[in-house]
C-alpha positions as CSV (number, residue, x, y, z in Angstrom):
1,X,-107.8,-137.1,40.8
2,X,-109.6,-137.3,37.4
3,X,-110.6,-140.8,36.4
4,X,-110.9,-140.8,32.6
5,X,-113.5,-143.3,30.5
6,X,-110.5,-145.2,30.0
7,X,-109.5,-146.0,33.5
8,X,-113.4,-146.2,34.3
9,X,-112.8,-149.4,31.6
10,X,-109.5,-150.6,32.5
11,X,-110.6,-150.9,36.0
12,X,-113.8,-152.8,35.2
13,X,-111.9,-155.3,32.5
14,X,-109.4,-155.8,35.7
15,X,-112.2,-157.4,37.5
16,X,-112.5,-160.0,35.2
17,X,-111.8,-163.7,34.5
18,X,-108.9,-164.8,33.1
19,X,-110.5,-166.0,30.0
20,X,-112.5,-162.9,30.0
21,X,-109.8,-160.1,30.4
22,X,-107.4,-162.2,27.4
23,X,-111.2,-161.9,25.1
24,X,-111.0,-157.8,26.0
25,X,-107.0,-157.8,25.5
26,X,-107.0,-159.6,22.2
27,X,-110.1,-157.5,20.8
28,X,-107.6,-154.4,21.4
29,X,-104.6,-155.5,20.1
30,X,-106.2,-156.6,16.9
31,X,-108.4,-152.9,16.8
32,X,-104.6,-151.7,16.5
33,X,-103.0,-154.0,13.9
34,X,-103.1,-153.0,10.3
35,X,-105.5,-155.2,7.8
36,X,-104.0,-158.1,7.3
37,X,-102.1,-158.6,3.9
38,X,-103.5,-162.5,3.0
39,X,-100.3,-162.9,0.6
40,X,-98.4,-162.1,3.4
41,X,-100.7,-164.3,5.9
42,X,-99.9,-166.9,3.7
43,X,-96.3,-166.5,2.7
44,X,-95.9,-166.9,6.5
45,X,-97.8,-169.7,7.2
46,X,-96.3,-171.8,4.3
47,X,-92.6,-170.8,6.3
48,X,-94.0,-171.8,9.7
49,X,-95.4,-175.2,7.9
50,X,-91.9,-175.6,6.3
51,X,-90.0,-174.9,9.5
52,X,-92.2,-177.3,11.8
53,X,-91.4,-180.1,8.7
54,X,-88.0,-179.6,9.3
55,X,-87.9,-179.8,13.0
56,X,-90.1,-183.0,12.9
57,X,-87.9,-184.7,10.6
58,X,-85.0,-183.5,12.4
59,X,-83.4,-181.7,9.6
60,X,-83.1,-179.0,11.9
61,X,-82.8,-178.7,15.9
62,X,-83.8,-176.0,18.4
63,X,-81.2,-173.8,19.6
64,X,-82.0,-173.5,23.7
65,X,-82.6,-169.3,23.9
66,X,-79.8,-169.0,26.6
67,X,-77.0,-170.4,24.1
68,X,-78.8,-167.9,21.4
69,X,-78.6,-165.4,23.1
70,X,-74.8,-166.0,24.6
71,X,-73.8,-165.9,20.8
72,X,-75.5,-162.5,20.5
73,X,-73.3,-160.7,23.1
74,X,-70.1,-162.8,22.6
75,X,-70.6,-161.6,18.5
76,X,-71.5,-157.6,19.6
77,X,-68.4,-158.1,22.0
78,X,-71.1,-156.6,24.7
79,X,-70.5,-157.2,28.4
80,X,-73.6,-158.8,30.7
C-alpha cells in the first residue's frame, strides 16, 4: 500500500494533544473557507448580539432540539 504525503501528515497530527490536533484542524478548515466578507461578519454578529438580548431578557425562550425537530417531521408528514 502507497502511503501519500497526506496520510504521512494525518498520521503524525493523530499523534497529537488534544489541544494540538484542534490548532492543526482549525488551521485547515479556515485554509478552505472563503475570505471573509466583514459586512457580513458584522451583519451577523449584530443578529447573534440581538438574539442573546432577547434570550436574557426573556423575550424569547429556547426551543429544546428534540421538540424542534418533532415539529419538523410531524410538518413534512415523514415517518421516524
Amino acid at each position: 500500500m502507497i502511503k501519500t504525503e497526506a496520510d504521512r501528515i494525518l498520521k503524525s497530527a493523530l499523534r497529537q494533544t488534544d489541544t494540538e490536533r484542534a490548532r492543526i484542524a482549525e488551521a485547515l478548515i479556515a485554509s478552505l473557507e472563503a475570505p471573509m466578507d466583514e459586512d457580513i461578519d458584522r451583519a451577523w454578529q449584530i443578529e447573534i448580539e440581538k438574539r442573546l438580548r432577547e434570550l436574557d431578557s426573556g423575550a424569547v425562550k429556547c426551543i429544546p432540539w428534540e421538540e424542534v425537530r418533532d415539529r419538523l417531521y410531524r410538518n413534512a408528514n415523514v415517518q421516524r
